[in-house]
N, C-alpha and C positions, 0 to 999 in steps of 0.2 A: 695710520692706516694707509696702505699703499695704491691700496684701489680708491678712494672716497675722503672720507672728512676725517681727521684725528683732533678730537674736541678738546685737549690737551697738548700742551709744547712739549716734542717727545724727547727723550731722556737722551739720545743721539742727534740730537740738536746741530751738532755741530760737525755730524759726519756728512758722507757722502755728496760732499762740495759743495757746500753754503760757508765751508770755514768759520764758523761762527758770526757771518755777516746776513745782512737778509735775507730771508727765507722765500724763494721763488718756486713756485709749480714746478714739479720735476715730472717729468715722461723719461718709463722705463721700455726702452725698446729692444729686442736681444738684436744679435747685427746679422746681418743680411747672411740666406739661408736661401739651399735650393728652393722651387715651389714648383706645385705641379700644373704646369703649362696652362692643361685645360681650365684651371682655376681663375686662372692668371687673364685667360682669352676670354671668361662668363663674369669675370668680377663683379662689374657693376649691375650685372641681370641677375647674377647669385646675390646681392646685399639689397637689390628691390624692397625685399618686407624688413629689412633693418633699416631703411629712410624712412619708410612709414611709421617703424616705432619711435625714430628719433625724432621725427617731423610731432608726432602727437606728444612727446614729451616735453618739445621745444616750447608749445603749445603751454603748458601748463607751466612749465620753470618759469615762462614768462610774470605769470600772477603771482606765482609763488615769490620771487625776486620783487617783485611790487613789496609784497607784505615783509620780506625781509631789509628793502631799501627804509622801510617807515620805522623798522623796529634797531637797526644799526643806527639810525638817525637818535634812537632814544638809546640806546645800551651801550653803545659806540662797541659791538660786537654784533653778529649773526646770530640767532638762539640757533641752538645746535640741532633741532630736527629740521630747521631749513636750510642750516650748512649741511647737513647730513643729506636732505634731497637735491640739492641743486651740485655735492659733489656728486655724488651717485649718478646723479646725467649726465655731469659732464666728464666722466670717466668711462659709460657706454656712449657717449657722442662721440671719445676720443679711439675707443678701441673700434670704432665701425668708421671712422676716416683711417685711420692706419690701415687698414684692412683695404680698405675702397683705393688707398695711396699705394698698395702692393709693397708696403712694410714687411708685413707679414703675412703668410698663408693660411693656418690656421682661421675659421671663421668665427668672429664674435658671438657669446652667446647670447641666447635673449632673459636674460639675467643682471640685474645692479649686483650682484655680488660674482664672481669671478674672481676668485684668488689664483685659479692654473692658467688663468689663461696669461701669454708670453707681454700684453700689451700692458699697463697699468702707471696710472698718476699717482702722485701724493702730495697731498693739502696738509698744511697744519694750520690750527687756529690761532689765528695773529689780532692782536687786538684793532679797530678799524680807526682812522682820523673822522670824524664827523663831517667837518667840512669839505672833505673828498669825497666822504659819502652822498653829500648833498649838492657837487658840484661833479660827480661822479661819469653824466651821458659828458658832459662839458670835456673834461679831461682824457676819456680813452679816444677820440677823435684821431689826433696825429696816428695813437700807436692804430685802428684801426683803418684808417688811408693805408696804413702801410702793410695791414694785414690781408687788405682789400688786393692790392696789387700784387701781392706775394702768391698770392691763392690764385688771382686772372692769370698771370702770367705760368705758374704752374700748370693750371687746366690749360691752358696754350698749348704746352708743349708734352700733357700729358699721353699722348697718342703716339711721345715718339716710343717715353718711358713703357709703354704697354708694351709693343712692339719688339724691345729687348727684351723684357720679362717671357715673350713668348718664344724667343728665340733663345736666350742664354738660360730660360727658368729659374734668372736670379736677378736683383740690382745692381748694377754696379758701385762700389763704396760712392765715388760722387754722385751719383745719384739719389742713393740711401742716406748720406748725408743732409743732402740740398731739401729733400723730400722731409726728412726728418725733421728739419728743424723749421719748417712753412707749419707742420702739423703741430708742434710744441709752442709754438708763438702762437698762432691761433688757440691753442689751448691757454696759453695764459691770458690772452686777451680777453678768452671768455670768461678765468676765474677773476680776473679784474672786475671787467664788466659785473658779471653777479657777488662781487663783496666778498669772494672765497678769499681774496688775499689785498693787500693794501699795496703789495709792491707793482707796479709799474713793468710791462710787458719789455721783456729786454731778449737779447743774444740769438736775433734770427739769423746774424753771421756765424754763431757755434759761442762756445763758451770762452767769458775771458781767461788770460793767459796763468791766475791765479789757482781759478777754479778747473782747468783740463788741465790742470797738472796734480792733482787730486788723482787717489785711486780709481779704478773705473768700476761703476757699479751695472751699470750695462752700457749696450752700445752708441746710447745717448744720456746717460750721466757721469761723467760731463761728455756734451756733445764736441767733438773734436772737428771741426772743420778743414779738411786739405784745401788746396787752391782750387782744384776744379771743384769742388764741392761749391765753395764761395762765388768761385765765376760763376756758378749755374744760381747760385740764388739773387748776385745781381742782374741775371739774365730774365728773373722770376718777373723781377721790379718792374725791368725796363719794361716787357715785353706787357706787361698790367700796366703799365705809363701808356706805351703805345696805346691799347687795346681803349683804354679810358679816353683820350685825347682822340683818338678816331671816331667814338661816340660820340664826341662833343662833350662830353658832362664825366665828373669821379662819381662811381658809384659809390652809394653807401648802403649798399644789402648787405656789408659786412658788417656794418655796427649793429643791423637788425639780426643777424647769423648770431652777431657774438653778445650783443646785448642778454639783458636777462636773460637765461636758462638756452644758449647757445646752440644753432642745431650743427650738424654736421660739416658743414660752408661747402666751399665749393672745393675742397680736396676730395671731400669722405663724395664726391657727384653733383 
């Protein structure tokens, strides 16, 4: 299931670049496309009542991941109506930050199911290690420091990214790039965090040189990174290094973003 949870290892297993190696959270994005300006200038005042649905979903996946963290701990698997709701959020958390990131134009619906719409994840059910479950907040630390500063430094310099969307009515590929893959690492960070997947948050530089050489199934599977694209995501880092170090203290509202039932972070505002 490409939007949500597939409670089965699917029969193409081995396509669309995991090469038959491990299976990571894929964000299908189509590639950068006119948008209509005015869109572009109301974004975040247009997605106002879609933070509030994510924010109350947030709310809830939270408990729900509790009950799922205690029954992985016993199954050494998710039951499948808790992988079923915790993808289901986090596949509307991920199409209303794309949207919020000026990915895409089009507006997310207020609907878990959305099969037309352009944005869409896919999960498969992966059997879980126990002791990663149970050492689980322990372990996504590093990757969320680093998803912390990927997202600061992004909203950093998101005002410039607005500002060419209002003038060109489009992204520029480094920019659709950079922006791409801040929103697909936060995406896996969350399915880690809630037990959707056992693999470990990777390829906020773009995909390895194995996997982007694979056919391309949209404009971020596999995600291809140019150079400016990558200058701008370590520009992402620095400037969340900076921003952190000027406060005095690393935040960590990102592990609580992406922790259980993950809300939007600070891309999707």
């Amino acid at each position: 299931m490409a939007a949500g949870w597939e409670p089965r290892p699917s029969a193409d297993a081995g396509a669309h670049g995991d090469g038959g190696a491990e299976w990571r959270p894929a964000l299908d994005v189509p590639p950068p496309g006119r948008q209509r300006r005015w869109t572009v200038l109301l974004r975040w005042l247009l997605l106002l009542p879609q933070f509030i649905v994510v924010a109350l979903l947030t709310f809830v996946a939270f408990f729900v991941t509790i009950a799922g963290w205690f029954s992985a701990l016993v199954l050494g698997r998710l039951p499948d109506p808790i992988a079923s709701f915790l993808g289901s959020v986090l596949a509307y958390q991920t199409r209303v930050s794309a949207s919020a990131a000026l990915l895409v134009d089009r507006y997310p619906p207020f609907s878990f199911d959305a099969p037309d719409y352009p944005v869409r994840i896919e999960l498969r059910a992966t059997p879980l290690n126990r002791l990663a479950v149970l050492f689980r907040l322990i372990l996504m630390i590093p990757a969320a420091i680093v998803s912390s500063l990927a997202q600061s430094g992004w909203f950093a310099v998101s005002w410039v990214f607005w500002l060419i969307g209002i003038v060109l009515g489009r992204l520029p590929e480094p920019v659709f790039g950079a922006t791409a893959a801040v929103v697909r690492y936060r995406m896996r960070l969350a399915a880690y965090a809630t037990m959707l997947t056992p693999v470990y948050p990777k390829g906020l530089l773009g995909d390895a040189p194995d996997a982007a050489a694979q056919p391309a199934y949209s404009a971020t599977r596999p995600l291809r990174l140019g150079t400016g694209a990558q200058v701008l995501v370590w520009l992402f880092l620095l400037l969340g290094l900076a921003g952190h170090l000027t406060s005095g203290t690393i935040d960590y509202d990102d592990t609580g973003d992406d922790r259980p039932g993950a809300a939007a972070g600070r891309v999707a505002g």
